[in-house]
mmCIF file of the N, C-alpha and C atoms, coordinates in Angstrom:
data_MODEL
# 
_entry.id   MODEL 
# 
loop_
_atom_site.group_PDB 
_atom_site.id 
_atom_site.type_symbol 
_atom_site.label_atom_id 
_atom_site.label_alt_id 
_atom_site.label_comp_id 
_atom_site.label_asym_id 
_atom_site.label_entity_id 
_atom_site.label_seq_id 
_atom_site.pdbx_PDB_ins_code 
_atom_site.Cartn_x 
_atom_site.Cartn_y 
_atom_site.Cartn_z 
_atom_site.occupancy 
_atom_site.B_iso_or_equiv 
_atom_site.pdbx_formal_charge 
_atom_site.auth_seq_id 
_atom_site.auth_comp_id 
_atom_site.auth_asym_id 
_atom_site.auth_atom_id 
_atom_site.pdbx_PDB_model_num 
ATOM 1   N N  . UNK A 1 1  ? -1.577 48.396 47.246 1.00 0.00 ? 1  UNK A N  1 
ATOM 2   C CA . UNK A 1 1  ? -0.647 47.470 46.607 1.00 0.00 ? 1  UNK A CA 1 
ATOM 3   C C  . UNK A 1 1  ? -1.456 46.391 45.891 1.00 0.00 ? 1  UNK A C  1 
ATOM 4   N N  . UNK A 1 2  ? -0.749 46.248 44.564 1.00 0.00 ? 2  UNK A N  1 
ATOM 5   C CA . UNK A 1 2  ? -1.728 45.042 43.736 1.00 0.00 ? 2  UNK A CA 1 
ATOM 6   C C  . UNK A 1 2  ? -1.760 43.758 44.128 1.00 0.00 ? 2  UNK A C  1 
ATOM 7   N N  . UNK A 1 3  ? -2.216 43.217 44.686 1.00 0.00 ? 3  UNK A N  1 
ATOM 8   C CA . UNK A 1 3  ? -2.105 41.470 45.097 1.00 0.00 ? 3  UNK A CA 1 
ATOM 9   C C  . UNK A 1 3  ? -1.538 40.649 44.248 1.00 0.00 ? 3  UNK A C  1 
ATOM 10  N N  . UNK A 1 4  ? 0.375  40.234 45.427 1.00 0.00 ? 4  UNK A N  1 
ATOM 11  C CA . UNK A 1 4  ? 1.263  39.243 44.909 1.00 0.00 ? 4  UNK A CA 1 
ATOM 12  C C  . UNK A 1 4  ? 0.664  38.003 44.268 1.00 0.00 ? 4  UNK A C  1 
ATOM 13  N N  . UNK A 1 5  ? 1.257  37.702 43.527 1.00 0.00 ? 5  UNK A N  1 
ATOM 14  C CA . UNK A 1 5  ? 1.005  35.673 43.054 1.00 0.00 ? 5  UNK A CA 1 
ATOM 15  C C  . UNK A 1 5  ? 2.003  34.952 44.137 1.00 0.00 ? 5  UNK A C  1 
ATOM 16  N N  . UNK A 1 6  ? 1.384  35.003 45.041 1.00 0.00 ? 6  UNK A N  1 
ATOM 17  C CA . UNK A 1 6  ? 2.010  33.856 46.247 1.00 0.00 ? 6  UNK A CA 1 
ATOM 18  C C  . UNK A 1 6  ? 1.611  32.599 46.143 1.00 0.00 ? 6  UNK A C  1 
ATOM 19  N N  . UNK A 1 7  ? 2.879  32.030 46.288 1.00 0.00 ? 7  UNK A N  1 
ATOM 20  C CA . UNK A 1 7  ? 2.526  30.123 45.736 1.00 0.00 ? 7  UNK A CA 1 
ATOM 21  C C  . UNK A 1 7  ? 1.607  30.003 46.921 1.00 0.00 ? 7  UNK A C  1 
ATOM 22  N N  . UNK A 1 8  ? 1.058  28.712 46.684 1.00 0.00 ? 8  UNK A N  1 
ATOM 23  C CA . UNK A 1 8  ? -0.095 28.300 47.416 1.00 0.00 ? 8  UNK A CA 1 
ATOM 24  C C  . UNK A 1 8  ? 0.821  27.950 48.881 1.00 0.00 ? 8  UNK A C  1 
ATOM 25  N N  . UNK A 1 9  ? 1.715  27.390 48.490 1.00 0.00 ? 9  UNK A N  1 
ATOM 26  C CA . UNK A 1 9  ? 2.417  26.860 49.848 1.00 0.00 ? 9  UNK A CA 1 
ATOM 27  C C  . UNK A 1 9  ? 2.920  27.617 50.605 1.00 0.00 ? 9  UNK A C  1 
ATOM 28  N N  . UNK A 1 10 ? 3.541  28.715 49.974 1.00 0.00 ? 10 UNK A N  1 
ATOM 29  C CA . UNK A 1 10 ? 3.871  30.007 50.884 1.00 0.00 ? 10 UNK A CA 1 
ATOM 30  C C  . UNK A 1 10 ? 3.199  30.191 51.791 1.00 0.00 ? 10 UNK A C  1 
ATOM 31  N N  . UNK A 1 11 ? 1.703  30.503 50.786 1.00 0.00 ? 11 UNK A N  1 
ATOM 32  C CA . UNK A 1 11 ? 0.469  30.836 51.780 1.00 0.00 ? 11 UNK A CA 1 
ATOM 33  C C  . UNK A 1 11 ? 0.115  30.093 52.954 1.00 0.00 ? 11 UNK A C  1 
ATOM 34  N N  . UNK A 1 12 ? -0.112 28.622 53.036 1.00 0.00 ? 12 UNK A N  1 
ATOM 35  C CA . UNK A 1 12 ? -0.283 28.256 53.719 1.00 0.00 ? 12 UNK A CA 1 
ATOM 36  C C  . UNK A 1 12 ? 0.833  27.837 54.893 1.00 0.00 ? 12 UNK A C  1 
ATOM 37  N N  . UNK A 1 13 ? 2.402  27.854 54.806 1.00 0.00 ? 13 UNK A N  1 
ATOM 38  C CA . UNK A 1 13 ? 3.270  28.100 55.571 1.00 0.00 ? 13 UNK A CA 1 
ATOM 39  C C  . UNK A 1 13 ? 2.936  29.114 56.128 1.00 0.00 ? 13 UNK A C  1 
ATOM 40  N N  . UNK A 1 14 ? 2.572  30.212 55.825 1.00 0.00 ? 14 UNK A N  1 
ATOM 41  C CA . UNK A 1 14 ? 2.877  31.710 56.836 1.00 0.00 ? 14 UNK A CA 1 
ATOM 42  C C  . UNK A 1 14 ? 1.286  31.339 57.728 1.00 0.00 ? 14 UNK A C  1 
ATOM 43  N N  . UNK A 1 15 ? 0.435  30.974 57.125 1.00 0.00 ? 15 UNK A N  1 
ATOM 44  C CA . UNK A 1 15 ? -1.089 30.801 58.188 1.00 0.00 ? 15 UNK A CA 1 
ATOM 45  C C  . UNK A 1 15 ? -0.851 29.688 58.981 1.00 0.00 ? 15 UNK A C  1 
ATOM 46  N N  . UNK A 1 16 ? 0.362  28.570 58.528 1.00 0.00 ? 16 UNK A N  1 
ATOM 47  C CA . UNK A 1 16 ? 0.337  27.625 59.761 1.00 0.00 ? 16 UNK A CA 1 
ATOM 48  C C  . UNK A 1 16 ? 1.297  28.035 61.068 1.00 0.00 ? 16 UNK A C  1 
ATOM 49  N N  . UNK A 1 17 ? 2.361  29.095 60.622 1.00 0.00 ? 17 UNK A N  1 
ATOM 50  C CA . UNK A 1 17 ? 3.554  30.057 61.470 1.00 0.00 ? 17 UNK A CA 1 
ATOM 51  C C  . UNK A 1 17 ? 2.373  30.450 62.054 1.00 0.00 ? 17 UNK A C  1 
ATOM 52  N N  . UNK A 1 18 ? 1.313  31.221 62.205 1.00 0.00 ? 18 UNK A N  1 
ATOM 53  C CA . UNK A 1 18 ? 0.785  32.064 62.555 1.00 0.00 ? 18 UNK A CA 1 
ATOM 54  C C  . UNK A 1 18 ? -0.277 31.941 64.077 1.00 0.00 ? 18 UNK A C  1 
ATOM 55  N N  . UNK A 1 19 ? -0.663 30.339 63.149 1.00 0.00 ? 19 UNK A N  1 
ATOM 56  C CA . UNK A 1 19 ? -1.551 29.308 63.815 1.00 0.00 ? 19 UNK A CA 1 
ATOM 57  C C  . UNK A 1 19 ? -0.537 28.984 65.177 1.00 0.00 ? 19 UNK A C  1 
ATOM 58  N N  . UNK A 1 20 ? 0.388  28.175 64.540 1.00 0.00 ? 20 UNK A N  1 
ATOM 59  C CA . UNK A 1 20 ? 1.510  27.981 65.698 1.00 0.00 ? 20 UNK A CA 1 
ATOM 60  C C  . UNK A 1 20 ? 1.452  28.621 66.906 1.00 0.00 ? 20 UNK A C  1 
ATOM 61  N N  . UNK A 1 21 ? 1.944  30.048 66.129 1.00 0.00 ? 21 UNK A N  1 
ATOM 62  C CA . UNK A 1 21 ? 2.459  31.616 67.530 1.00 0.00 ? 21 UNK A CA 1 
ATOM 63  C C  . UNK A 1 21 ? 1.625  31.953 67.937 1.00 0.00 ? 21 UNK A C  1 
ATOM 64  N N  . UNK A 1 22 ? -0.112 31.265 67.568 1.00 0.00 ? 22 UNK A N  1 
ATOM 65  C CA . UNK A 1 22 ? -1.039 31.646 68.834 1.00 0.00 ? 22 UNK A CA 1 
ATOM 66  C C  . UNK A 1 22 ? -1.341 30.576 69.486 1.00 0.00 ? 22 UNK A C  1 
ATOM 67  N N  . UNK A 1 23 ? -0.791 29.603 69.410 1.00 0.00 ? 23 UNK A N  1 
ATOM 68  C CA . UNK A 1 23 ? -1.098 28.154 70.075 1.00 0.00 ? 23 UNK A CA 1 
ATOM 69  C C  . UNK A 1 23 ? 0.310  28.607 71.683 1.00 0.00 ? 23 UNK A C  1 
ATOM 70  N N  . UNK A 1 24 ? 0.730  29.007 70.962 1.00 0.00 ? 24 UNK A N  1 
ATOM 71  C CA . UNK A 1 24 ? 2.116  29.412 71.963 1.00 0.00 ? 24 UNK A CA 1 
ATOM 72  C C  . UNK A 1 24 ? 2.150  30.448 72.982 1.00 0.00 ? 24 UNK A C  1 
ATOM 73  N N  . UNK A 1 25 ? 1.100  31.289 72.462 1.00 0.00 ? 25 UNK A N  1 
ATOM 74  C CA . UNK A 1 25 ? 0.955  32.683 73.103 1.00 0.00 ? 25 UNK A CA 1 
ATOM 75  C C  . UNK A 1 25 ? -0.440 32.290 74.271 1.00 0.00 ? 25 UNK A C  1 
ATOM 76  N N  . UNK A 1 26 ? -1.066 31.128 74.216 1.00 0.00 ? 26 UNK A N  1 
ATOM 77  C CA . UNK A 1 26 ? -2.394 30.667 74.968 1.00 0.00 ? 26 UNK A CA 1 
ATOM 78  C C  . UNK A 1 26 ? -1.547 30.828 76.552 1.00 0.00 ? 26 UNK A C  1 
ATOM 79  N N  . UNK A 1 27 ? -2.466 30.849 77.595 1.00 0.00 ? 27 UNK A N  1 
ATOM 80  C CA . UNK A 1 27 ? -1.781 30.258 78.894 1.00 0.00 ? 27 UNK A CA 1 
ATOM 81  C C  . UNK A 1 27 ? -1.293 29.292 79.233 1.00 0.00 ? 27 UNK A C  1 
ATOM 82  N N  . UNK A 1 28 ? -0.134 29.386 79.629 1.00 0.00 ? 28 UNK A N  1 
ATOM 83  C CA . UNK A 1 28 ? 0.618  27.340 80.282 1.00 0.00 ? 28 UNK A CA 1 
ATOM 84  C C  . UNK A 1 28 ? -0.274 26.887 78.531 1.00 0.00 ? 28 UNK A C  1 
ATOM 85  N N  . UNK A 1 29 ? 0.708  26.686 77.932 1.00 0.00 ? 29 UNK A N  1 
ATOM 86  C CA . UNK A 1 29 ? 0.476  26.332 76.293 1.00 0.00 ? 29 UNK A CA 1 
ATOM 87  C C  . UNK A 1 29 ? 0.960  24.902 76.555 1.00 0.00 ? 29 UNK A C  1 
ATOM 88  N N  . UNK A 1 30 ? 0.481  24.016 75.961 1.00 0.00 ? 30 UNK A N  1 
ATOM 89  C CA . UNK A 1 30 ? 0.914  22.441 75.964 1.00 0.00 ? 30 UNK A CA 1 
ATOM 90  C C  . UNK A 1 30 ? 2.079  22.295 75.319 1.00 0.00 ? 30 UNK A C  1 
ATOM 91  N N  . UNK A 1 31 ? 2.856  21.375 75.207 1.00 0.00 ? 31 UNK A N  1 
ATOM 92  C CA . UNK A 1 31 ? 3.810  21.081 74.427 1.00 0.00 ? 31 UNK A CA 1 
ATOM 93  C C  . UNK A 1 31 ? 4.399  22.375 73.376 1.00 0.00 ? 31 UNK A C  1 
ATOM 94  N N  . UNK A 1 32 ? 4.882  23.131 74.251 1.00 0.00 ? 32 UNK A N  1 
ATOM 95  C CA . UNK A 1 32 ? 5.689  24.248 74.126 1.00 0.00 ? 32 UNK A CA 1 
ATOM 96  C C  . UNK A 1 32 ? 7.385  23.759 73.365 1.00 0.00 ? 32 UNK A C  1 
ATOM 97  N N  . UNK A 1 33 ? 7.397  22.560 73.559 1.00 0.00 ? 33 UNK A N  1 
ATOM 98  C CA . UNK A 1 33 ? 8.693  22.574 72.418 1.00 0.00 ? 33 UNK A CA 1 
ATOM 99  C C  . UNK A 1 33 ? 8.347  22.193 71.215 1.00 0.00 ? 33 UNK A C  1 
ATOM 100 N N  . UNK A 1 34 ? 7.483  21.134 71.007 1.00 0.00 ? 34 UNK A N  1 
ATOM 101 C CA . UNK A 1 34 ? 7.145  20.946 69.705 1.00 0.00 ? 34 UNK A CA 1 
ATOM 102 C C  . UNK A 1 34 ? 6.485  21.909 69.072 1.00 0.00 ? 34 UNK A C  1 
ATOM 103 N N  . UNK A 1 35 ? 5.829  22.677 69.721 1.00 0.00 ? 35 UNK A N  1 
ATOM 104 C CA . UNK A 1 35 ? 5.217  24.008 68.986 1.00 0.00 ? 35 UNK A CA 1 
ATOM 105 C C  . UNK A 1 35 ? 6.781  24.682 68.480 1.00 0.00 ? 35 UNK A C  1 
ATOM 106 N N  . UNK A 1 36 ? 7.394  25.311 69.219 1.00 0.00 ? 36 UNK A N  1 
ATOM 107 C CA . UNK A 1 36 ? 8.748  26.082 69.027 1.00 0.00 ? 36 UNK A CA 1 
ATOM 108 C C  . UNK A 1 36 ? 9.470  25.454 67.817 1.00 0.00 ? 36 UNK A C  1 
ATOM 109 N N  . UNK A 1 37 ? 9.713  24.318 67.920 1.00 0.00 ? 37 UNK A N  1 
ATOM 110 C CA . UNK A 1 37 ? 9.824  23.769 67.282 1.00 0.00 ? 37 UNK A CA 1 
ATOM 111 C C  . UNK A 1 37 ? 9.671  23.525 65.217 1.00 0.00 ? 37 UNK A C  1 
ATOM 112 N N  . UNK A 1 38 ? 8.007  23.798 65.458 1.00 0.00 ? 38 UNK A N  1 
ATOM 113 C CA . UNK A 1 38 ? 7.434  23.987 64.738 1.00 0.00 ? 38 UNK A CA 1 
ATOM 114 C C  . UNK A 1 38 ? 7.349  25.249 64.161 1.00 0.00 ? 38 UNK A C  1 
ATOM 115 N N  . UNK A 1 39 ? 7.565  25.999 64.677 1.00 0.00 ? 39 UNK A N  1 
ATOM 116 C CA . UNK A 1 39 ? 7.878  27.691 64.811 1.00 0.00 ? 39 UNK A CA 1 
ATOM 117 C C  . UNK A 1 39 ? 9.053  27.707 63.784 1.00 0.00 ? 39 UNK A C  1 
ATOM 118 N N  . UNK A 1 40 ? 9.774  27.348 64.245 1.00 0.00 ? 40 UNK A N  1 
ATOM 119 C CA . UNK A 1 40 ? 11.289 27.431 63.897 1.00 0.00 ? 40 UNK A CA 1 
ATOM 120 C C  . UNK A 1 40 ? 11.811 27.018 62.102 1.00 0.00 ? 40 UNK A C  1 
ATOM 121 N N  . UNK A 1 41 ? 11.326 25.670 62.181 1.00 0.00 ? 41 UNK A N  1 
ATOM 122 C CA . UNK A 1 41 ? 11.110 24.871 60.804 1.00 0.00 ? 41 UNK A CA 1 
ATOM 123 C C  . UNK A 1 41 ? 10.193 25.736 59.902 1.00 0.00 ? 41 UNK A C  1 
ATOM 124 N N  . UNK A 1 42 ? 8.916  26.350 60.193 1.00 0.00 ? 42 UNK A N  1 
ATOM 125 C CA . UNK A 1 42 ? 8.074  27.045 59.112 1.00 0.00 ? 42 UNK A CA 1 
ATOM 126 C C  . UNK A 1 42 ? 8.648  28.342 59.281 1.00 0.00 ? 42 UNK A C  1 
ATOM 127 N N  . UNK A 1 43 ? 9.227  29.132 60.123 1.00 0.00 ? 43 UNK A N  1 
ATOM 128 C CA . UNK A 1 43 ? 10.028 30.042 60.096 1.00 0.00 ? 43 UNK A CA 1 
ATOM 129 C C  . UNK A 1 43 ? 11.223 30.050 58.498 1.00 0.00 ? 43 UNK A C  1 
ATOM 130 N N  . UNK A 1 44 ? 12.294 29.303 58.860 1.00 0.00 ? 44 UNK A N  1 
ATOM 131 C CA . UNK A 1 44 ? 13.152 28.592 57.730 1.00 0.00 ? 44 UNK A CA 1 
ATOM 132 C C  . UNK A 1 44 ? 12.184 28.227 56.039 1.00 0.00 ? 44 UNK A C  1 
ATOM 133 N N  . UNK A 1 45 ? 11.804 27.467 56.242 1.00 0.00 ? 45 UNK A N  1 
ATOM 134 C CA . UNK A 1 45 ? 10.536 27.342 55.263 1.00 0.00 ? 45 UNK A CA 1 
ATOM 135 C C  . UNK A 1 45 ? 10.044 28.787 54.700 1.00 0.00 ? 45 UNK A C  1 
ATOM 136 N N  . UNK A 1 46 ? 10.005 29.469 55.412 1.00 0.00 ? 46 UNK A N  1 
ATOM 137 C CA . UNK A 1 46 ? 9.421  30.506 54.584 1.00 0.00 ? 46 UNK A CA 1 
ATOM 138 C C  . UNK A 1 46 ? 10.236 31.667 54.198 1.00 0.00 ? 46 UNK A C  1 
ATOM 139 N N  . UNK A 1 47 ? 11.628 31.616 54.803 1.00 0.00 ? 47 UNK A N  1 
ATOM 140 C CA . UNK A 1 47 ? 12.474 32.625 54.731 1.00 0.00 ? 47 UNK A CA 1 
ATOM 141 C C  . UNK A 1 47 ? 13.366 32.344 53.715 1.00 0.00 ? 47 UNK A C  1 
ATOM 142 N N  . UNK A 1 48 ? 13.312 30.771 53.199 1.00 0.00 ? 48 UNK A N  1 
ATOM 143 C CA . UNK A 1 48 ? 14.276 30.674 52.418 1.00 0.00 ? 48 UNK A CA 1 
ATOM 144 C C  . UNK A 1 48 ? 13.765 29.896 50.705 1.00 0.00 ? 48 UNK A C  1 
ATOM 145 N N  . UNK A 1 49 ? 12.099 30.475 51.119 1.00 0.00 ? 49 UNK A N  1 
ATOM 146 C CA . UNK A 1 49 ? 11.176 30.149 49.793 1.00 0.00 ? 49 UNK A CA 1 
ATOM 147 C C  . UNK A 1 49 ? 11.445 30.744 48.816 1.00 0.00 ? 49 UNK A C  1 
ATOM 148 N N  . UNK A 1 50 ? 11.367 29.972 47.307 1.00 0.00 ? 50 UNK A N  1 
ATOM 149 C CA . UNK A 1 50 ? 11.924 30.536 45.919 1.00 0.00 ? 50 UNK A CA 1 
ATOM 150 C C  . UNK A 1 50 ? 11.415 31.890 45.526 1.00 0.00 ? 50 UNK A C  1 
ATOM 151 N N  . UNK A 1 51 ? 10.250 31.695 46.318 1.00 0.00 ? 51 UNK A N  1 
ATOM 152 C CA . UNK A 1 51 ? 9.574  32.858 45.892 1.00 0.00 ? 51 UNK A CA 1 
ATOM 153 C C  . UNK A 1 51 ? 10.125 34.334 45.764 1.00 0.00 ? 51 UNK A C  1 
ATOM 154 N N  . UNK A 1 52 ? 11.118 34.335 47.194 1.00 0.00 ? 52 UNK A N  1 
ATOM 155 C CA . UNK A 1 52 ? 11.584 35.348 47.885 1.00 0.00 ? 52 UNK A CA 1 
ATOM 156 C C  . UNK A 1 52 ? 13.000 36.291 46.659 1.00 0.00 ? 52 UNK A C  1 
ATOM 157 N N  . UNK A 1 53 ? 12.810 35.057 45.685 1.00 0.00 ? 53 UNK A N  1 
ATOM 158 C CA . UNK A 1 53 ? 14.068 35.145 44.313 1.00 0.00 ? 53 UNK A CA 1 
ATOM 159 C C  . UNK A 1 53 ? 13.814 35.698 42.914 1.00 0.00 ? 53 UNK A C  1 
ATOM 160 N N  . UNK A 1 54 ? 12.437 35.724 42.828 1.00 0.00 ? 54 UNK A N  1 
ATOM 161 C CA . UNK A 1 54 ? 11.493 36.380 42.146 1.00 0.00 ? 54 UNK A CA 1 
ATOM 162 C C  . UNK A 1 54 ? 11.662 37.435 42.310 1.00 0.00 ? 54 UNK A C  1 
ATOM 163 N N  . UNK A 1 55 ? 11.552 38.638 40.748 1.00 0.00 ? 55 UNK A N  1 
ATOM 164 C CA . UNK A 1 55 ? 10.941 39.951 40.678 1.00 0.00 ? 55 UNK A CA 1 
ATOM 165 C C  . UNK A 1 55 ? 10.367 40.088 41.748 1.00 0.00 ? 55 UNK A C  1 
ATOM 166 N N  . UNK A 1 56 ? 9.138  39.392 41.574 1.00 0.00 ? 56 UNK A N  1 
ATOM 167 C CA . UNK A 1 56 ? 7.634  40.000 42.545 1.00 0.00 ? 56 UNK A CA 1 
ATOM 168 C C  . UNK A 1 56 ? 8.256  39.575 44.548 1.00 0.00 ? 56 UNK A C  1 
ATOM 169 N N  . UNK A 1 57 ? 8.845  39.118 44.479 1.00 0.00 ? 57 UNK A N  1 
ATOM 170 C CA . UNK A 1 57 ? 9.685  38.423 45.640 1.00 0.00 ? 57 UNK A CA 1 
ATOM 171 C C  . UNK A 1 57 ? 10.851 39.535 46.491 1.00 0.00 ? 57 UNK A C  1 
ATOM 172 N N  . UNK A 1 58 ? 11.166 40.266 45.649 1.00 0.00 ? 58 UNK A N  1 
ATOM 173 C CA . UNK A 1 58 ? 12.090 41.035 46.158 1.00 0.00 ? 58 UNK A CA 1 
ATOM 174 C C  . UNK A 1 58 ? 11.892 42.545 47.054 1.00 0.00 ? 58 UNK A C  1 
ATOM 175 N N  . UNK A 1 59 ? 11.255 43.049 46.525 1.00 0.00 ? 59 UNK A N  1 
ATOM 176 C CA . UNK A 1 59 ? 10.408 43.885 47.647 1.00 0.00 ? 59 UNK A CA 1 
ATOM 177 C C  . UNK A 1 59 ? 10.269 43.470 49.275 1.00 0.00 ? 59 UNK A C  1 
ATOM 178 N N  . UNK A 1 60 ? 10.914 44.275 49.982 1.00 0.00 ? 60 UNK A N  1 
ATOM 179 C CA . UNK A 1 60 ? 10.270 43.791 51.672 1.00 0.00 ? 60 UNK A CA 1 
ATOM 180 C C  . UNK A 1 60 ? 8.967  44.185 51.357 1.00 0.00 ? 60 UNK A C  1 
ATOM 181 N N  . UNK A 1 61 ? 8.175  45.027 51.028 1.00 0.00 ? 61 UNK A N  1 
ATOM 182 C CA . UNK A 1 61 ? 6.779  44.933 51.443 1.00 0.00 ? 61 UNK A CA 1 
ATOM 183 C C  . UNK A 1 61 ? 5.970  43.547 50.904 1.00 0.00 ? 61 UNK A C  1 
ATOM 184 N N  . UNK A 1 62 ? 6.639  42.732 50.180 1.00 0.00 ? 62 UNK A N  1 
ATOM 185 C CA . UNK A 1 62 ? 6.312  41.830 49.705 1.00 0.00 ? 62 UNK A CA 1 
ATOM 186 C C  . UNK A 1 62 ? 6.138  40.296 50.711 1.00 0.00 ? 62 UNK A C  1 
ATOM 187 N N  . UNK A 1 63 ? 7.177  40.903 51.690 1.00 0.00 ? 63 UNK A N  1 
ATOM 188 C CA . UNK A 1 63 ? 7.076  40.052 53.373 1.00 0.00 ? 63 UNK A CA 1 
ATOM 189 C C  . UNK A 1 63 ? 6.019  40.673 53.836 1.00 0.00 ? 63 UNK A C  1 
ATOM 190 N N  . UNK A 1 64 ? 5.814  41.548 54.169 1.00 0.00 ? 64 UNK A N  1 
ATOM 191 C CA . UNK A 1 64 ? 4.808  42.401 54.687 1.00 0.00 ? 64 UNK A CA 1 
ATOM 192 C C  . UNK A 1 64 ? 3.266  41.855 54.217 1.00 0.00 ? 64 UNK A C  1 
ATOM 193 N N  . UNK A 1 65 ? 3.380  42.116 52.793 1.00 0.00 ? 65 UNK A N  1 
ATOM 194 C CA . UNK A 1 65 ? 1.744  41.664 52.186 1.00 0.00 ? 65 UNK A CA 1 
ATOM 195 C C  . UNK A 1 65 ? 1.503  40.081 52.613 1.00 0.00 ? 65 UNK A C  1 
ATOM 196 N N  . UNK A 1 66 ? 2.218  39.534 52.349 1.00 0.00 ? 66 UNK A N  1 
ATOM 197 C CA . UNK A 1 66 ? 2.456  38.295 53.205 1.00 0.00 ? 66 UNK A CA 1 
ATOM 198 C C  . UNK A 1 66 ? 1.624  37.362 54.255 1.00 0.00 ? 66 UNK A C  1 
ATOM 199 N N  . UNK A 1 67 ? 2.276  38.409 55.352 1.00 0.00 ? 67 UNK A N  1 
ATOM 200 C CA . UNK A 1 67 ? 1.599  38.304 56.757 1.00 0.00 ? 67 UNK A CA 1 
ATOM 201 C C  . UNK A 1 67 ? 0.138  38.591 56.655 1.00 0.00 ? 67 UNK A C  1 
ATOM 202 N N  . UNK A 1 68 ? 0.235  40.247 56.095 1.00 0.00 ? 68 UNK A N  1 
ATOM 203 C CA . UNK A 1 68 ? -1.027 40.584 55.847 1.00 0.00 ? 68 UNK A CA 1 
ATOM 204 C C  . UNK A 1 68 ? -2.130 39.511 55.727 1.00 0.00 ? 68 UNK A C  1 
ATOM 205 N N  . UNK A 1 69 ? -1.550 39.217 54.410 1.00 0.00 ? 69 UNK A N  1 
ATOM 206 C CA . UNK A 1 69 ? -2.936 38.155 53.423 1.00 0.00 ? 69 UNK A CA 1 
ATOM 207 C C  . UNK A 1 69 ? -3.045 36.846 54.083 1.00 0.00 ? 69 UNK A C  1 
ATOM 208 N N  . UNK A 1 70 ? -2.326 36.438 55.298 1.00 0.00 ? 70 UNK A N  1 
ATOM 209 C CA . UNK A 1 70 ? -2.058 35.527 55.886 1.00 0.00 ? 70 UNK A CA 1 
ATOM 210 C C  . UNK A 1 70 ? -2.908 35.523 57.281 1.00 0.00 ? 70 UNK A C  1 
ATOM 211 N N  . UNK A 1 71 ? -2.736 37.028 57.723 1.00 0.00 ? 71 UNK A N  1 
ATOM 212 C CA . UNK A 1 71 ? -2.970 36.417 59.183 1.00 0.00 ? 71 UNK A CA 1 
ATOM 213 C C  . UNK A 1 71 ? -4.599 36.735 59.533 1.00 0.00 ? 71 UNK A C  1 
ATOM 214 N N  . UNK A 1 72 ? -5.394 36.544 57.932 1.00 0.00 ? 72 UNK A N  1 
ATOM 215 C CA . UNK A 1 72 ? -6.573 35.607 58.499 1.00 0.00 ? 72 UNK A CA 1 
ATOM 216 C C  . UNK A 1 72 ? -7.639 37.111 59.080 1.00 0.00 ? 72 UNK A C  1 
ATOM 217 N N  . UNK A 1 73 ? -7.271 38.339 58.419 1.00 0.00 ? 73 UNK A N  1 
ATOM 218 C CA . UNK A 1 73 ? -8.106 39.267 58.837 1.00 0.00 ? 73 UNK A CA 1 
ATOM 219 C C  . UNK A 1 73 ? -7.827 40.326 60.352 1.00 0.00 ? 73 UNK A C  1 
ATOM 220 N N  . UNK A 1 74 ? -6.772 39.757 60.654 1.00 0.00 ? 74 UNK A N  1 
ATOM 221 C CA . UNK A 1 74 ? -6.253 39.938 62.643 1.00 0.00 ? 74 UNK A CA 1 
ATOM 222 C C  . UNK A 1 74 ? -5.863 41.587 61.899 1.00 0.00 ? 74 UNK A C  1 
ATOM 223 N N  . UNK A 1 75 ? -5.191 42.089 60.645 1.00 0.00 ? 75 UNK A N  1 
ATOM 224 C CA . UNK A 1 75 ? -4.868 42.928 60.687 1.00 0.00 ? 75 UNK A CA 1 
ATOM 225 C C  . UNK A 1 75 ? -5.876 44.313 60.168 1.00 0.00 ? 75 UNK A C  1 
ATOM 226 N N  . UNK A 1 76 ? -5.683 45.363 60.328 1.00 0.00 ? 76 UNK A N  1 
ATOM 227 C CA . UNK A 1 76 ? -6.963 46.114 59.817 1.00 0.00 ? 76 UNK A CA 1 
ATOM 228 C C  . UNK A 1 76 ? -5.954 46.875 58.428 1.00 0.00 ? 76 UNK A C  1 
ATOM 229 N N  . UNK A 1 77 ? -7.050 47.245 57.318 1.00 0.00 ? 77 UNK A N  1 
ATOM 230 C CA . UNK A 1 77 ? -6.504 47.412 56.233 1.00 0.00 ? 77 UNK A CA 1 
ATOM 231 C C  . UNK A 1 77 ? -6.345 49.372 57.020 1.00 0.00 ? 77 UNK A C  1 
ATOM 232 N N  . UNK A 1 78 ? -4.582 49.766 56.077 1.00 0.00 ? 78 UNK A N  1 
ATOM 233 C CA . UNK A 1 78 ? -4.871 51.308 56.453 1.00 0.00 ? 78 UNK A CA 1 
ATOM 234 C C  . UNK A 1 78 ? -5.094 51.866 54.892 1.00 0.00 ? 78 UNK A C  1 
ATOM 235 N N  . UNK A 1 79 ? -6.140 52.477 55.227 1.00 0.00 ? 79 UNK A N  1 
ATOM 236 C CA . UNK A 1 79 ? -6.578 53.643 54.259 1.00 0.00 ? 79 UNK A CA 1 
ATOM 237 C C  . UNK A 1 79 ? -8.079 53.635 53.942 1.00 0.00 ? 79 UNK A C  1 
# 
């Protein structure tokens, strides 16, 4: 797949979601509501970004590449 033009902020919403859900996933995690919290709001934030209204936006794999390009290498490329 050719690499989306994802606004910058997108980008960095989905790597701070990401950041979050492993701050959350640690043992006995600290301040487990404000994380959730935080979860929740960049969740919204990103589900209801302009982007998503766009040509290039409309595609689900376009959620998908997303995460991908987001979560920082955690995923392995297939092919």
């Amino acid at each position: 797949m050719d690499r989306l033009p994802f606004p910058d902020d997108l980008i960095r919403a989905q790597q701070q979601w990401h950041d979050t859900y492993r701050a959350l996933t640690v043992p006995r995690p600290r301040r487990t509501a404000e994380l959730r919290r935080r979860l929740l709001l960049l969740s919204v934030r990103i589900y209801w970004h302009p982007f998503w209204s766009t040509p290039d936006g409309w595609s689900p794999a376009a959620r998908v590449e997303l995460r991908r390009l987001s979560a920082g290498g955690r995923w392995a490329d297939a092919a």
